[in-house]
Structure formats: C-alpha cells, structure tokens
LUMLUMGU-86276 format. One record per residue: x, y, z of N, C-alpha, C, O, CB in turn. Coordinates in steps of 0.02 Angstrom, whole numbers, padded with zeros to 5 digits, always signed. Glycine has a CB too. Layout:
residues N
XYZXYZXYZXYZXYZ...
This chain:
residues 224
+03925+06449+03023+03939+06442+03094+03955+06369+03110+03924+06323+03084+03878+06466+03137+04017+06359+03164+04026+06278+03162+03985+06259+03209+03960+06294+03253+04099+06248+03178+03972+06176+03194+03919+06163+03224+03929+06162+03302+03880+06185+03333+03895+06103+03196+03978+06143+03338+03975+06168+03386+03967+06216+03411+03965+06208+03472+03998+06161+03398+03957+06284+03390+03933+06354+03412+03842+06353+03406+03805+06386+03442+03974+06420+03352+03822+06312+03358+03766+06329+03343+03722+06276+03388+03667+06301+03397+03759+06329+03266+03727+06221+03417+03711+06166+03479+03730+06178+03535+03733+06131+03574+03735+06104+03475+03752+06253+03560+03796+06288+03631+03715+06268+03683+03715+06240+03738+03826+06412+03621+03640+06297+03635+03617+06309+03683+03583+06232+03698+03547+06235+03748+03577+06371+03676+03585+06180+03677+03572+06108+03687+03627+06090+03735+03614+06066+03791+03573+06062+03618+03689+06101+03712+03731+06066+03772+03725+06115+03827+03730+06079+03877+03815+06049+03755+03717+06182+03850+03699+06204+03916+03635+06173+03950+03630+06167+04011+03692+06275+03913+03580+06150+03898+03507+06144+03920+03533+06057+03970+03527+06038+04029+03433+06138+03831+03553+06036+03929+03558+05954+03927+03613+05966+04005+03591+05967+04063+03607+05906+03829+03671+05972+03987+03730+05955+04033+03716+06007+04114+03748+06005+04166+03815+05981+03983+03651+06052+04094+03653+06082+04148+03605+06033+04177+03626+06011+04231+03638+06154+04148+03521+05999+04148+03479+05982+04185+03514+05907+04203+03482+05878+04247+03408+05989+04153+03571+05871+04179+03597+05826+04206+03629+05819+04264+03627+05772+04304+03623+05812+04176+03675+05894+04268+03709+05906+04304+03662+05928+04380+03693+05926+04433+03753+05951+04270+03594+05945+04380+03566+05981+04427+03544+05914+04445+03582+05891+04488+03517+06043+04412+03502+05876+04432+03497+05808+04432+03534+05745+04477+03500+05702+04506+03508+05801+04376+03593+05746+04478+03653+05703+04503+03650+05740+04547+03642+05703+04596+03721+05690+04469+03652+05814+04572+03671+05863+04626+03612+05854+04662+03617+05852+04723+03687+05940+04605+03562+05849+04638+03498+05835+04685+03487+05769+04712+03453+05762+04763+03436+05850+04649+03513+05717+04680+03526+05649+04723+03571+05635+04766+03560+05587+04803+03536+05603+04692+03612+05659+04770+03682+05674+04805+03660+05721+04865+03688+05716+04920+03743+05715+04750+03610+05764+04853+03592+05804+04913+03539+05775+04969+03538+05795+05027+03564+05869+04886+03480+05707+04934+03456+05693+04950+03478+05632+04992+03447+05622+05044+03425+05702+04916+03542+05579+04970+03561+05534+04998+03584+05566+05065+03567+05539+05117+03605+05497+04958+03638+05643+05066+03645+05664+05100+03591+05681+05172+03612+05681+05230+03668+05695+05066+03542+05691+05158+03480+05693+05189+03469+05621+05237+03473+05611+05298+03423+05702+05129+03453+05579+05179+03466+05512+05209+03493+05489+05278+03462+05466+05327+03505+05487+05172+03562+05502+05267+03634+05488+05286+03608+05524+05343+03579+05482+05379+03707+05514+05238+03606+05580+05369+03603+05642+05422+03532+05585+05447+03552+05546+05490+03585+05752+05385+03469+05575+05433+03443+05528+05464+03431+05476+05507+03400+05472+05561+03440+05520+05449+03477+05417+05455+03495+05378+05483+03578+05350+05478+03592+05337+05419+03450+05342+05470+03620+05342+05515+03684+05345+05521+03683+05263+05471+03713+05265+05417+03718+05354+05613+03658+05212+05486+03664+05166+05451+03652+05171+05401+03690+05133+05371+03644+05129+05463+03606+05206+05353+03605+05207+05269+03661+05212+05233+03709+05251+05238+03568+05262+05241+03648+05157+05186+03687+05162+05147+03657+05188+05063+03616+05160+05026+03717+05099+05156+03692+05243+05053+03672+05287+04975+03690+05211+04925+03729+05165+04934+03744+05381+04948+03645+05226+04875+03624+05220+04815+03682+05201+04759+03679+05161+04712+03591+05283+04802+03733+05239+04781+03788+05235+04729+03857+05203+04768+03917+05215+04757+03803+05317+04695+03826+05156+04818+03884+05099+04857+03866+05039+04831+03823+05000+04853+03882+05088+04947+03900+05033+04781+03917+04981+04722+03965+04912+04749+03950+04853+04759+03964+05027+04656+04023+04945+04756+04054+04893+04778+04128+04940+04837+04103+04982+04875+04080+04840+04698+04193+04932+04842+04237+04952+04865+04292+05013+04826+04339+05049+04841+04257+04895+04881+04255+04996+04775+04279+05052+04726+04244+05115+04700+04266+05172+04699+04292+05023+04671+04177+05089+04678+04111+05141+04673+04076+05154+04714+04015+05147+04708+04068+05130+04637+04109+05183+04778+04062+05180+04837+04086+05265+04852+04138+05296+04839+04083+05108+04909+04002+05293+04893+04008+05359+04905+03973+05347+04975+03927+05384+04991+03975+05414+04848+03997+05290+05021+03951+05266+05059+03970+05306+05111+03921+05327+05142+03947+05195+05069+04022+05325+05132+04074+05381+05164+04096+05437+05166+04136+05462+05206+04112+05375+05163+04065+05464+05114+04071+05507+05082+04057+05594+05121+04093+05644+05123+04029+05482+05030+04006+05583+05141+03988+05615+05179+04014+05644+05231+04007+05698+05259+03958+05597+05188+04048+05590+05238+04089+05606+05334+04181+05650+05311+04212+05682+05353+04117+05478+05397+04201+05641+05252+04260+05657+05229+04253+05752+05230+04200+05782+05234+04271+05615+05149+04306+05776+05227+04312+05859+05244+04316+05871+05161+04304+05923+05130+04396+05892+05301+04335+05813+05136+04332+05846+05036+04240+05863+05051+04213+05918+05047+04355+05749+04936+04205+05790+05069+04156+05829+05056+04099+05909+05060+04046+05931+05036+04146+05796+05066+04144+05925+05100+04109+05972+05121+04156+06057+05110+04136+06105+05144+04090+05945+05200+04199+06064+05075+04251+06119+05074+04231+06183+05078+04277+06223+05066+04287+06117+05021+04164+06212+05094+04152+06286+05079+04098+06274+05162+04062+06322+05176+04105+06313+04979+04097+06217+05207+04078+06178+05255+03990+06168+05250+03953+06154+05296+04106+06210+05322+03979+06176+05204+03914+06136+05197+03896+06093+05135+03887+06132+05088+03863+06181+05202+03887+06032+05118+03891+05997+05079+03903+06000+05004+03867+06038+04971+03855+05977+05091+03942+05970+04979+03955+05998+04915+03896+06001+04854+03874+06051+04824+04012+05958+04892+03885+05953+04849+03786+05960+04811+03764+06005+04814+03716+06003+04775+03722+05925+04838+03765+06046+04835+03718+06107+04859+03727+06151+04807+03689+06181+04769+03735+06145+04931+03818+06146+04816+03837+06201+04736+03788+06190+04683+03749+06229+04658+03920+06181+04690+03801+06120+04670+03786+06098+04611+03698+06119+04594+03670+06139+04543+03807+06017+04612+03675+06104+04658+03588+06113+04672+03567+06192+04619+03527+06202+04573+03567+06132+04786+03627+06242+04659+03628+06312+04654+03630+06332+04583+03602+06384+04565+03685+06341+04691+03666+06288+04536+03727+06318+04486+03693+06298+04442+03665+06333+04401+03806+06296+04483+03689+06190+04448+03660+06187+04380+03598+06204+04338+03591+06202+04277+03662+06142+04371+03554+06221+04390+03502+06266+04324+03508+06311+04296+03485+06315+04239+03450+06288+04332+03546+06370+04331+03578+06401+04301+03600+06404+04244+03592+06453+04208+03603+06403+04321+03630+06354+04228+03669+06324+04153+03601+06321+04120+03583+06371+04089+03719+06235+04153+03553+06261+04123+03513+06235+04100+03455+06303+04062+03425+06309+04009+03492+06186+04156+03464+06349+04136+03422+06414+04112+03437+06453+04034+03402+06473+03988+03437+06473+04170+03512+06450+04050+03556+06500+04007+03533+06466+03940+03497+06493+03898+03650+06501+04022+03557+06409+03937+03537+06355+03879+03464+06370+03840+03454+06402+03788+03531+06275+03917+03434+06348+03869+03347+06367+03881+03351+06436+03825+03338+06441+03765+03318+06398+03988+03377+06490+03883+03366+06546+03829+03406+06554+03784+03393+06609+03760+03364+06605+03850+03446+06534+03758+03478+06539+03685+03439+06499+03658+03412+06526+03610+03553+06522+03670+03415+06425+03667+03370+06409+03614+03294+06433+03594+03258+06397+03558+03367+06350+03621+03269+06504+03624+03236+06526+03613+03239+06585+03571+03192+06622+03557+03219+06523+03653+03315+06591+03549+03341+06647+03502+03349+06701+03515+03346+06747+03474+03314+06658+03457+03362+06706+03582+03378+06777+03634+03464+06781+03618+03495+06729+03612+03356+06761+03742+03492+06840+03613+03558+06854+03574+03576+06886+03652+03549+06935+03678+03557+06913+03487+03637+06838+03683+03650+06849+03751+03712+06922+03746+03752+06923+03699+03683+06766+03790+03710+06974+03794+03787+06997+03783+03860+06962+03797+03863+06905+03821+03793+07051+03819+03924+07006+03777+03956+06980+03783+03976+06957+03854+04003+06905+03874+03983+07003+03750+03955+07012+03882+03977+06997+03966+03913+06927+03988+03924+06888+04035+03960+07094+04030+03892+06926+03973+03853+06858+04002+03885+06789+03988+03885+06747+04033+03780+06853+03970+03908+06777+03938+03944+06724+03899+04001+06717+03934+04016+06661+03953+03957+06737+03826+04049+06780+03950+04093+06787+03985+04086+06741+04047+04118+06688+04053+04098+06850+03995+04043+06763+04091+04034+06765+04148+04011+06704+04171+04015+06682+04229+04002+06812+04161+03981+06673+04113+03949+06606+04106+04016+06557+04113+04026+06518+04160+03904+06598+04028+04054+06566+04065+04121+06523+04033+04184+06526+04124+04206+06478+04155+04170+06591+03931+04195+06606+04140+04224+06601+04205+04189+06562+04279+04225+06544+04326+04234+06670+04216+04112+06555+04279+04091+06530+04310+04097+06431+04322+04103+06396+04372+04043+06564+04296+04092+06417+04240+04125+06350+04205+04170+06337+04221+04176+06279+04241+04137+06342+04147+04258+06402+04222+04300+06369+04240+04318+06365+04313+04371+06338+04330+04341+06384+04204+04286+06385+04346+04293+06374+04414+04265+06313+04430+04297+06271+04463+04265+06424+04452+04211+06303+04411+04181+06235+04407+04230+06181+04390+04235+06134+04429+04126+06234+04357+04258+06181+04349+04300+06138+04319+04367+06104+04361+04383+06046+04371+04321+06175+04261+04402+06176+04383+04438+06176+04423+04432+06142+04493+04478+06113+04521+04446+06226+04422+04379+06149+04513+04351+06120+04587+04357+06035+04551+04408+06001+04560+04244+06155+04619+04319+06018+04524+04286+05947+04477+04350+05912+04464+04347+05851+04471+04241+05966+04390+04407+05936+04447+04495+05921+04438+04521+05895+04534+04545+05845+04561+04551+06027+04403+04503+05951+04552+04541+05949+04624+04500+05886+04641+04535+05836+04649+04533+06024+04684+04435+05876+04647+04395+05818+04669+04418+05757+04627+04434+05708+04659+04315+05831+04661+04420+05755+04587+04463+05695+04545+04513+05682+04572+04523+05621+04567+04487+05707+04478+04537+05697+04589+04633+05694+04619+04621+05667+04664+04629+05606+04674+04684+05762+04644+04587+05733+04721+04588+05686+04821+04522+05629+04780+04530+05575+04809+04536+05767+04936+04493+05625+04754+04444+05527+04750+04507+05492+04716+04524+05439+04743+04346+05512+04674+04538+05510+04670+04595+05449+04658+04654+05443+04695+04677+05386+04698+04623+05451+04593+04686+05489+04726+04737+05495+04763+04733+05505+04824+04788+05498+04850+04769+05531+04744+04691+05520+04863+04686+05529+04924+04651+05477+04969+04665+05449+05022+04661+05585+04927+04589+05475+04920+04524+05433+04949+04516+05373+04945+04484+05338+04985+04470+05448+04927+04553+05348+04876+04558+05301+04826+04473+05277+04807+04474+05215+04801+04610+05237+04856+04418+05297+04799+04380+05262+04795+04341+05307+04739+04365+05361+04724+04355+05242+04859+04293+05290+04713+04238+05340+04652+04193+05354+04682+04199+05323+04735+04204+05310+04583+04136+05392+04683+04061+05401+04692+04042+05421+04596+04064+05462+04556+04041+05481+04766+03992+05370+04593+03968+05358+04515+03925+05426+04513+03936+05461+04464+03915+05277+04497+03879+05448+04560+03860+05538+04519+03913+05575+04536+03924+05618+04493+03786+05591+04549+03958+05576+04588+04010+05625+04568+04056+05628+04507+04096+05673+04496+04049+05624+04613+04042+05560+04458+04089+05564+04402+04039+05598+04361+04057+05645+04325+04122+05492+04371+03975+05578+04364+03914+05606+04317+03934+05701+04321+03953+05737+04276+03815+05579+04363+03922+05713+04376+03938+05792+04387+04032+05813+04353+04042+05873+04348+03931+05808+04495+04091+05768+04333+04107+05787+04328+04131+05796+04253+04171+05837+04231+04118+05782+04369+04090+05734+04211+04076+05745+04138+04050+05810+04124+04083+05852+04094+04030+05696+04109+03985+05823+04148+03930+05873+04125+03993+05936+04128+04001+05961+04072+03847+05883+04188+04041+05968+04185+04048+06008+04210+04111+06000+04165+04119+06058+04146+04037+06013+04278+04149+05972+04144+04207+05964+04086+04177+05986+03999+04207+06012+03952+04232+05869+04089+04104+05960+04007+04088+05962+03929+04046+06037+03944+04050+06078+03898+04033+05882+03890+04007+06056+04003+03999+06129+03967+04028+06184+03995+03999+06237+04003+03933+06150+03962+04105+06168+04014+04147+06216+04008+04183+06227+03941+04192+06286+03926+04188+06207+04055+04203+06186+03904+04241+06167+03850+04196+06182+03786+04226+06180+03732+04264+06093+03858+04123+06197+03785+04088+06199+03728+04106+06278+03754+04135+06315+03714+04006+06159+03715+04089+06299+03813+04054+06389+03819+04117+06396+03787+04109+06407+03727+04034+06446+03908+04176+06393+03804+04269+06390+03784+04252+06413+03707+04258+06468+03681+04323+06289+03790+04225+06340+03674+04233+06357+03591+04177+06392+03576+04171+06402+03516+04237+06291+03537+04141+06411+03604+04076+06453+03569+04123+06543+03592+04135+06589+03553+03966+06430+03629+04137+06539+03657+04174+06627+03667+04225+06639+03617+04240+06694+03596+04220+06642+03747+04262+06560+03591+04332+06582+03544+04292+06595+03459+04310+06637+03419+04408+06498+03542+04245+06552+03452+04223+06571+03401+04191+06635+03350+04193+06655+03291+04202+06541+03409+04161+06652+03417+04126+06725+03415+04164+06796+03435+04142+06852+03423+04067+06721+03464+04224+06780+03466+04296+06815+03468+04274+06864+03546+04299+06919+03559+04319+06875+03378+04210+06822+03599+04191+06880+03675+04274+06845+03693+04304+06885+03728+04093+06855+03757+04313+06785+03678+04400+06773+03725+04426+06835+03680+04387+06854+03637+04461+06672+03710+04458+06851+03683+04518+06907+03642+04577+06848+03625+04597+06814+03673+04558+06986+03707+04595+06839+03580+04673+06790+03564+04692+06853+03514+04654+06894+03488+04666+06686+03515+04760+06847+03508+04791+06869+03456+04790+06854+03385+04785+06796+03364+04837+06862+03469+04793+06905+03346+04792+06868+03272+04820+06805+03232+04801+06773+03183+04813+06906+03238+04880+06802+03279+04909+06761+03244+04891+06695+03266+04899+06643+03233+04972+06773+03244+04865+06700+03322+04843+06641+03364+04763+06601+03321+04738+06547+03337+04824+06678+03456+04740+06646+03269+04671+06632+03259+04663+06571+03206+04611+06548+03184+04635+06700+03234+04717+06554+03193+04716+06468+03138+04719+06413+03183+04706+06355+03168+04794+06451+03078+04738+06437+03241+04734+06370+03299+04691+06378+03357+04690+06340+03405+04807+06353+03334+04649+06441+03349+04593+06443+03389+04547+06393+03324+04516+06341+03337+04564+06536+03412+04551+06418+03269+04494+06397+03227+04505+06311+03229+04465+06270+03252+04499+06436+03140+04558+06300+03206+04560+06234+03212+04539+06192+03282+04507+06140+03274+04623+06222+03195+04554+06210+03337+04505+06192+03415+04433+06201+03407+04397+06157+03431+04523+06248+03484+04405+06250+03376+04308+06249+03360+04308+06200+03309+04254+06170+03311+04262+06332+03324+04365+06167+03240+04329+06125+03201+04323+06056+03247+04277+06016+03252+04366+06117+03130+04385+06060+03277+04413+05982+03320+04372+05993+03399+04403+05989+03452+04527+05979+03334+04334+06000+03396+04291+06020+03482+04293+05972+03502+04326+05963+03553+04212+06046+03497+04252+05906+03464+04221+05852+03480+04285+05803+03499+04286+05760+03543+04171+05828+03420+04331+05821+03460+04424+05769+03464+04442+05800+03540+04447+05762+03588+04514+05803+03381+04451+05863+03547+04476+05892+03632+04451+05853+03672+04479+05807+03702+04451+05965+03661+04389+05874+03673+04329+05845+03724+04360+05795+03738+04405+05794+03780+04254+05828+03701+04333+05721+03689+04367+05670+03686+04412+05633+03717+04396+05582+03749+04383+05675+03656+04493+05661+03710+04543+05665+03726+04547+05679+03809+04580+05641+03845+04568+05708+03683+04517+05727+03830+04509+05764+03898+04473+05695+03947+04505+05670+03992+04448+05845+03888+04410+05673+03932+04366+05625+03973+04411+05572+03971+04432+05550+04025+04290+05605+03944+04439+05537+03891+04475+05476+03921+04550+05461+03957+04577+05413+03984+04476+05440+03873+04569+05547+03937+04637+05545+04011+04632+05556+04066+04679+05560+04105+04688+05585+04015+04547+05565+04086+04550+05550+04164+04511+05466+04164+04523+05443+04220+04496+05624+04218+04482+05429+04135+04464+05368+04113+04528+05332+04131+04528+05285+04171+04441+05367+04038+04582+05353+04101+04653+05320+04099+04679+05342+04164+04724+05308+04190+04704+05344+04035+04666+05374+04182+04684+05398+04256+04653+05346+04303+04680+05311+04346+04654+05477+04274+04599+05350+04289+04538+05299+04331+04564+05218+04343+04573+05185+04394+04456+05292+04275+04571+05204+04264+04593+05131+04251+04655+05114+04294+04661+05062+04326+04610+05118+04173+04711+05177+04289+04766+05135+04313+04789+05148+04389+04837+05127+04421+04826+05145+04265+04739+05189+04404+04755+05203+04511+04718+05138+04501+04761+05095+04507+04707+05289+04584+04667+05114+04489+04643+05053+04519+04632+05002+04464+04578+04980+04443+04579+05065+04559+04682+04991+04448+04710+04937+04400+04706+04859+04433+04677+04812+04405+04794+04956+04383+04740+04856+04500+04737+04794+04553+04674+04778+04543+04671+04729+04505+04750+04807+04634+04613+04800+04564+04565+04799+04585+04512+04783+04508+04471+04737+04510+04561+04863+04629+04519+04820+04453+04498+04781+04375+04515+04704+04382+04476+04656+04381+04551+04814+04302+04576+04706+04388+04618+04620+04368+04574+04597+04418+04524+04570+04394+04722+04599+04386+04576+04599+04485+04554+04550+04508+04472+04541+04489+04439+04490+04482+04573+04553+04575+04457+04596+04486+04362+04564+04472+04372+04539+04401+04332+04492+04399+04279+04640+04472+04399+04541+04347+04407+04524+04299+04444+04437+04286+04440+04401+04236+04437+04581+04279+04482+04423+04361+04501+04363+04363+04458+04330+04401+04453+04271+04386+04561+04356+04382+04419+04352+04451+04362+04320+04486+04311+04300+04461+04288+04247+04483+04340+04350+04526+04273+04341+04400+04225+04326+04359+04162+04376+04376+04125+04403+04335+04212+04250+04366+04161+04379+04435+04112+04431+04496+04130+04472+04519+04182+04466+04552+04091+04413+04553+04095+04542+04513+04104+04586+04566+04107+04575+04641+04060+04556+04675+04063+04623+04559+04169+04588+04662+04162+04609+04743+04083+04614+04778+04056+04655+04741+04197+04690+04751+04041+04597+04820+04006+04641+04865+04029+04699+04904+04083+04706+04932+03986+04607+04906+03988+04733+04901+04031+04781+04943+03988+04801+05031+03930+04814+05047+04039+04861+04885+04047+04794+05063+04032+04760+05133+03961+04819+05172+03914+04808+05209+04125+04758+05191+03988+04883+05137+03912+04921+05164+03848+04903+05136+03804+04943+05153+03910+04998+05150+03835+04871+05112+03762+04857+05045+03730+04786+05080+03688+04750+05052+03799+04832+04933+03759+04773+05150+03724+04704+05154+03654+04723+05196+03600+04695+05187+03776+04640+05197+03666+04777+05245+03586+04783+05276+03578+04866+05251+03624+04894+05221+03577+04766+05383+03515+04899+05270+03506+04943+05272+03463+04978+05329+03439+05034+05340+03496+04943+05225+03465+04900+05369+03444+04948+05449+03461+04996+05494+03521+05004+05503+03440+04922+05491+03431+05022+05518+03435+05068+05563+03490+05041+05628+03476+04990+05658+03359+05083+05585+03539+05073+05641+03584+05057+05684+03651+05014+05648+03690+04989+05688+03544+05018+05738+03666+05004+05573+03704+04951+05558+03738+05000+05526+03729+05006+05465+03680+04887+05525+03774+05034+05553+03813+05083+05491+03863+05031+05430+03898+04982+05443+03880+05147+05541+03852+05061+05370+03894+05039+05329+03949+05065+05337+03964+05114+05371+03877+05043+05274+03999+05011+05287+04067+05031+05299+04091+05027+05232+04117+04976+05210+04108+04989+05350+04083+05077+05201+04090+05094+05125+04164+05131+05121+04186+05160+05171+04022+05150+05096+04198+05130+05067+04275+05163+05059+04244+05238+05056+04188+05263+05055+04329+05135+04977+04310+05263+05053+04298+05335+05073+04317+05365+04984+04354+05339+04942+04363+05369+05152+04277+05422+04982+04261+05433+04918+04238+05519+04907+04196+05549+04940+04202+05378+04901+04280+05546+04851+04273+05636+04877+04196+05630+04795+04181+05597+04745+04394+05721+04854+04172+05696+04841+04099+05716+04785+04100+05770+04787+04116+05795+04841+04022+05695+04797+04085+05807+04741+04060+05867+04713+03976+05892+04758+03946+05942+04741+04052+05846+04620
C-alpha cells in the first residue's frame, strides 16, 4: 500500500483538528469584533496580513452568517473521520465518497476566497490561509487514497497515471500550495520590495490602540 494511502487517517486527524482550530479563532475574533466595534483581531499584522475588516466585507459572510462557522461545523468532522480509521475501522465506500465530495466543495469555496483576498480585497487574513492549506491537503490526500483503492472509477487505461499521482502525491501537493504562494508573491510584489527596501515592516495603522471607541482601519481581507 503507498504510503500515502496508509497516513490518510493522520492527515484527516491532523488537517482536520488544525483546520477546526483556525475556524474557532476566526469565530471568536468575530465575537470580539460584534462587541466592540474598535477591536482589532489578532491576525492585523500589517496592511497586507490584516483580517481587521474582514468582518464587515459580504465575502465574509456568503451563506449570511459568518464564514467560520462552516469551518467550526466541518472540521471535526474530518478530524473524527481520521480518528476512526486510525482505530482500524474499515470505512464503506460511500463514506470515503462522501467525505472526498464534501473536500471538494471545500476546496472550491477556499479557491473562490483566494481570488476575491487577492483580487478583489487585495489583502490576506493569516488563519484564513491556515484554513486554506489544511482544506487543499485533505482534499488531495482523500483524492489519492479514493484513486488508490479504485471507490473514483477511472478507466483502465487511465490507471498508469492514476498510479503514478498516488506515487507523486507529495510532488502535486507541492506544486498546488506554491502556485498559489506565487500567486501571493506577485499580486503583492510592490509591497515585498518595499518592506524589503525599508528594512521594517510597515505598522499597520489598525494595531495602534485597542480601545473601545477607536475603530481600526485594517485593509479589507476575504476569510473562510
């Protein structure tokens, strides 16, 4: 068995309790935020890594109640599933299924949020990137564990380049995180050079108080 099929239920355990994790801080800053209008979250870094706004944007909220919540809902879920395969429970096929279509919806959302934060929003929120590793790597493992065990159906002829995708898992993967990395780098390319020619990070103008009545003014930034 390749080793990626046989570590399925470590990377659901791991990438789910990470993923539930980031979704639960993200729900709680949210909390915050609804509080007090001046807080500024945790992950307003500077003008680029800021989710200080985040909140108030319509990405954040697309099903109209905060997006975290999914994540609150979903990722133990994963973590559960995980859990019980490493207890040597032999799942059916329809569960794996259902698991992997649930992943790619996930995925799909996690893409669209990448886009409106680089193209729309221009700005990052640092656990929304956290949520969108976890949600890239355990869609792409359930992927090679369903092709391996043959619950996807491919054609015969197709099965030397399914096999070769379960030896090369770890190369996909790979490949996948640093072309949105490269994506990352070059929407805000300006903004590298200059902290890189300055010597210092920017401050970033929401992070100077955190009193009550001083709303920050953090870039606008889409989250999961």
């Amino acid at each position: 068995m390749p080793f990626a099929a046989r570590i399925i239920g470590w990377i659901l355990l791991v990438t789910g309790a990470v993923g539930a994790a980031a979704a639960f801080v993200l729900t709680v800053e949210k909390i915050h935020l609804l509080r007090d209008p001046g807080y500024v979250p945790s992950c307003s870094i500077n003008p680029i890594l800021s989710c200080g706004s985040v909140m108030s944007t319509p990405q954040a909220e697309v099903l109209g109640f905060p997006n975290p919540v999914i994540g609150v809902l979903t990722f133990p879920v994963l973590a559960t599933l995980g859990l019980v395969v490493l207890t040597g429970a032999r799942l059916p096929r329809r569960v794996w299924l259902g698991a992997n279509l649930g992943a790619a919806a996930g995925v799909l959302f996690a893409h669209w949020l990448i886009f409106q934060s680089l193209y729309r929003i221009h700005a990052l929120c640092p656990y929304c990137m956290v949520v969108w590793v976890v949600t890239i790597t355990a869609f792409w493992y359930l992927t090679v564990h369903n092709l391996h065990h043959r619950h996807l159906p491919a054609p015969a002829s197709w099965r030397p380049a399914v096999d070769a995708v379960v030896r090369n898992h770890s190369v996909v993967l790979t490949v996948w995180l640093l072309a949105v990395v490269a994506a990352i780098g070059v929407q805000f390319w300006d903004y590298w050079r200059t902290l890189a020619s300055s010597g210092a990070p920017r401050s970033h103008p929401g992070t100077a108080s955190r009193r009550p009545g001083r709303p920050g003014r953090g870039c606008r930034a889409a989250c999961p």
